[in-house]
N, C-alpha and C positions, 0 to 999 in steps of 0.2 A: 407458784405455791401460794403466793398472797393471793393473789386471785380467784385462784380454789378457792382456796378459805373464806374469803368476803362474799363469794357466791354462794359457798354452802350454810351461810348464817345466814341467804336470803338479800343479800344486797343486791344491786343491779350493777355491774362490771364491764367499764370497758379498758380494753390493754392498749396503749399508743405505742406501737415501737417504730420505732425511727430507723431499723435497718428493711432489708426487702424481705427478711425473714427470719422468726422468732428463733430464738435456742444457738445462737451462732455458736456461743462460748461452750455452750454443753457437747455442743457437735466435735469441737477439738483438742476438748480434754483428754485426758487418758489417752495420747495417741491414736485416736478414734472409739474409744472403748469406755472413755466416762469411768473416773474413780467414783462412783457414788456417793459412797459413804465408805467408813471404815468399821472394821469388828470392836476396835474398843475407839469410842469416845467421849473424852475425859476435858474438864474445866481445862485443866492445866497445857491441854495440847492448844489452847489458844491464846492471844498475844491480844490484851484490852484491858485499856485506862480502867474499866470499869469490869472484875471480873467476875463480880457477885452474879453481873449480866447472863454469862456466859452457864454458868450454876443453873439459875431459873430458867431459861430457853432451853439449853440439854435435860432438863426435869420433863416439860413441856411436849417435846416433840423429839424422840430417842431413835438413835439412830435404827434402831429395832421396827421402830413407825414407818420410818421409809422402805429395809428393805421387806415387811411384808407389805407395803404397795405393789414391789417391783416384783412381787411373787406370785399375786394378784393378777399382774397382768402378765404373766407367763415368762417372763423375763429371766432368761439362762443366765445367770453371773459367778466370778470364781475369787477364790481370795487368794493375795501374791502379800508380796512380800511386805513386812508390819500391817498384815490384818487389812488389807488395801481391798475393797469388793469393787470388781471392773464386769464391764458388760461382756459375755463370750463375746456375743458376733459384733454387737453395732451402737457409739452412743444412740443413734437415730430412735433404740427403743423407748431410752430413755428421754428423747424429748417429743415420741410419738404419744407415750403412758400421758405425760403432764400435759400437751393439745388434746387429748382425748376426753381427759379428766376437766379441763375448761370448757371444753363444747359440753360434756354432761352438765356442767354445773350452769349452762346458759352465759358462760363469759364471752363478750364478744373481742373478738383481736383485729386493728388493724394496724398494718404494717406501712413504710414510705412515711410516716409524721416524721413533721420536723416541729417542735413545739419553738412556737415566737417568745411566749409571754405567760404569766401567771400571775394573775391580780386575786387579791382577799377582795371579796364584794362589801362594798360598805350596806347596813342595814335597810338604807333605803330601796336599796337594787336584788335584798334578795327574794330567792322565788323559789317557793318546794323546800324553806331550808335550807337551800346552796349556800357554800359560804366564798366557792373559790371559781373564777374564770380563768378558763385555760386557750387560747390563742395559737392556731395550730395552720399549718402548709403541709394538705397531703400532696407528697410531690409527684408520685404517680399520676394521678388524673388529671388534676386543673392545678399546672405549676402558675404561683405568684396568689390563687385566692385564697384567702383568710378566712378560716372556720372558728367559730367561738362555741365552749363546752362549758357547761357550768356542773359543780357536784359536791358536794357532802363534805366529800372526803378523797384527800390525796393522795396516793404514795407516789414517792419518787425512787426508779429503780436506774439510774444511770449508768451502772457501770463507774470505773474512773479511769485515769489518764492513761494505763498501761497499754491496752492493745484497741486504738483506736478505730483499728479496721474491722472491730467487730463491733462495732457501735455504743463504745466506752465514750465517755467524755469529760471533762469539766465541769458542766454545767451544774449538776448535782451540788457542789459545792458553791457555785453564785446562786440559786436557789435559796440554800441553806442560808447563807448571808443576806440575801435579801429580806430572809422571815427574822435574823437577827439573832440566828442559832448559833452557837459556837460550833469551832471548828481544829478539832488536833493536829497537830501538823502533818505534811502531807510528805510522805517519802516512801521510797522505793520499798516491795517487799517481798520473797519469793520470787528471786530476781539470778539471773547471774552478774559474772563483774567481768565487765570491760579494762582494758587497758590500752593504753596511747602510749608509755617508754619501751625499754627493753623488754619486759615481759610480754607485751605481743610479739616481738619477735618468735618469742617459745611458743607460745600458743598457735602461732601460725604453722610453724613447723612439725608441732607433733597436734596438730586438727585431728581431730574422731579419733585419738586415742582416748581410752579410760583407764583408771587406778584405782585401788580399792584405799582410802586415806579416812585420815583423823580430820577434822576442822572443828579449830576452834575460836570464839571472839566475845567477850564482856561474860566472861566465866560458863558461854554456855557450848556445848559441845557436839558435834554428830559425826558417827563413823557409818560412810555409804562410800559408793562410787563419784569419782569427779570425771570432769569429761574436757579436756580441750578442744576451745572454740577456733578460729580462722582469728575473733576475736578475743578472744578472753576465757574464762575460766565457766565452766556451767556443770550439770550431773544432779542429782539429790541432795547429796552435802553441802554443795554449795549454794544452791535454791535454800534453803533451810537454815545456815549460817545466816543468808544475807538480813533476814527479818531482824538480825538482831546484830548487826551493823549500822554504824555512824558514817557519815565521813570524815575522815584522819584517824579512826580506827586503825589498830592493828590485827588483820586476820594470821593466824597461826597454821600452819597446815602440814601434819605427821605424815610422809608416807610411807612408815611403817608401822600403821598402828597395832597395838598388842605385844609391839618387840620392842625391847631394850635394845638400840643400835649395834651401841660398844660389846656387849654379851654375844650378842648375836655373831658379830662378825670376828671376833675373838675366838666363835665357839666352831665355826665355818673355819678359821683360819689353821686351827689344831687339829679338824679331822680331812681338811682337805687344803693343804697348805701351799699345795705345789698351784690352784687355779689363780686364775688371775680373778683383782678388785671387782670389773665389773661383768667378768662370769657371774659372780656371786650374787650382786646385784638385781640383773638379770632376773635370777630365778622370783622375783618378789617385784619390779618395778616395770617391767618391761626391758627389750632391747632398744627399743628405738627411745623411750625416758632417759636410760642409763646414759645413750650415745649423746643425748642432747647435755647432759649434767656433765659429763666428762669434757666435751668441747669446752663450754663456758668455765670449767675448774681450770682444765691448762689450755684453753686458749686454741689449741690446734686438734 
């Protein structure tokens, strides 16, 4: 999208990516289907230091901008559940629209950089108004030779540390420190949570189950699906909790949200008193949740 954009003001554009091919992250969003955008979005659905930020940018370029691009370019998409617009058939459309949109606008792309280096040119060395040299190993053709770029104007698009195999990294932030930009701190987000004591034992044993639950942590709240992991805990609710987790936080987690327990099971108990605790249960939690709650309560 930067790229677009700098091209269609007429810049000259060139894209360095460092994996063997552009859009990795677009490709396995959405299950393959890329959430694009969403029907309503709102300042408040984002989480920044700064969120007058987020104000001016959504003024700027509305989510309305995007999906008549993706209308533009013939693109079938459907909306699920909170307003979520995902691709019918394939993300692939969506990172075919934005390659296609770069070759119109004359953006050139190459893929395999691995960047070394990035120096501010002092006055005496610049040329055309460059202000920045970039130090680059395309690894595909000549591994070990050292290419030098000089240009205008930089962006850095890195990715960060979360899913490295898609050509996330670090680096973005030793960058930033090297120009002596500050830096917020760096932690987990949109995440699930792991465990190492007893509780992976439960999570092991009831793996690819889901539950429809409450979560909540630092007064803020979402009611979706959770999912036990082999590992730990993952689902919607818990991806969305996690942004606004610490660690030694305490997460909260209802799984009966919208029911008052004690009413409820009071109210079960008086029109059907002869069933047994975790029949009841059952109807709202699962069988195989109830069987695991019930070992760990007595033990056998």
């Amino acid at each position: 999208m930067c790229a677009i954009t700098a091209a269609d003001r007429g810049r000259s554009v060139l894209v360095l990516e460092k994996s063997n091919k552009i859009g990795k992250k677009i490709l396995m969003s959405g299950g393959g289907r890329c959430n694009f955008t969403n029907m309503s979005v709102e300042p408040e659905n984002f989480l920044s230091a700064n969120p007058h930020f987020c104000k001016s940018a959504l003024k700027r370029f509305t989510q309305w901008d995007f999906i008549k691009l993706v209308e533009e370019h013939g693109i079938d998409y459907e909306e699920r559940k909170h307003q979520q617009l995902f691709c019918k058939d394939s993300a692939k459309q969506i990172l075919e629209m934005l390659r296609s949109r770069c070759e119109d606008a004359g953006v050139t792309i190459n893929t395999h950089c691995q960047i070394q280096d990035i120096d501010l040119l002092s006055s005496k060395n610049k040329s055309n108004n460059d202000r920045y040299q970039v130090s680059l190993q395309q690894v595909k053709e000549k591994p070990g030779k050292d290419y030098l770029l000089t240009c205008h104007s930089l962006v850095v698009a890195t990715g960060a540390l979360s899913i490295p195999t898609l050509g996330g990294s670090g680096m973005g932030y030793d960058i930033a420190s090297q120009f002596g930009l500050k830096l917020t701190e760096r932690r987990a987000g949109l995440v699930p949570f792991v465990f190492t004591d007893n509780v992976k034992s439960l999570c092991e044993k009831l793996s690819g189950l889901s539950a429809h639950i409450e979560v909540s942590c630092n007064g803020q709240t979402f009611t979706e699906s959770m999912l036990f992991t082999h590992r730990g805990l993952s689902g919607p609710s818990i991806l969305q909790i996690s942004s606004y987790w610490h660690p030694g936080d305490t997460i909260a987690i209802n799984l009966l949200p919208g029911k008052d327990a004690g009413e409820w099971l009071c109210e079960e108990k008086r029109t059907k008193g002869k069933s047994l605790l975790k029949t009841v249960l059952q109807q709202q939690l699962g069988k195989a949740l109830v069987a695991e709650l019930q070992h760990r309560r007595s033990g056998h």
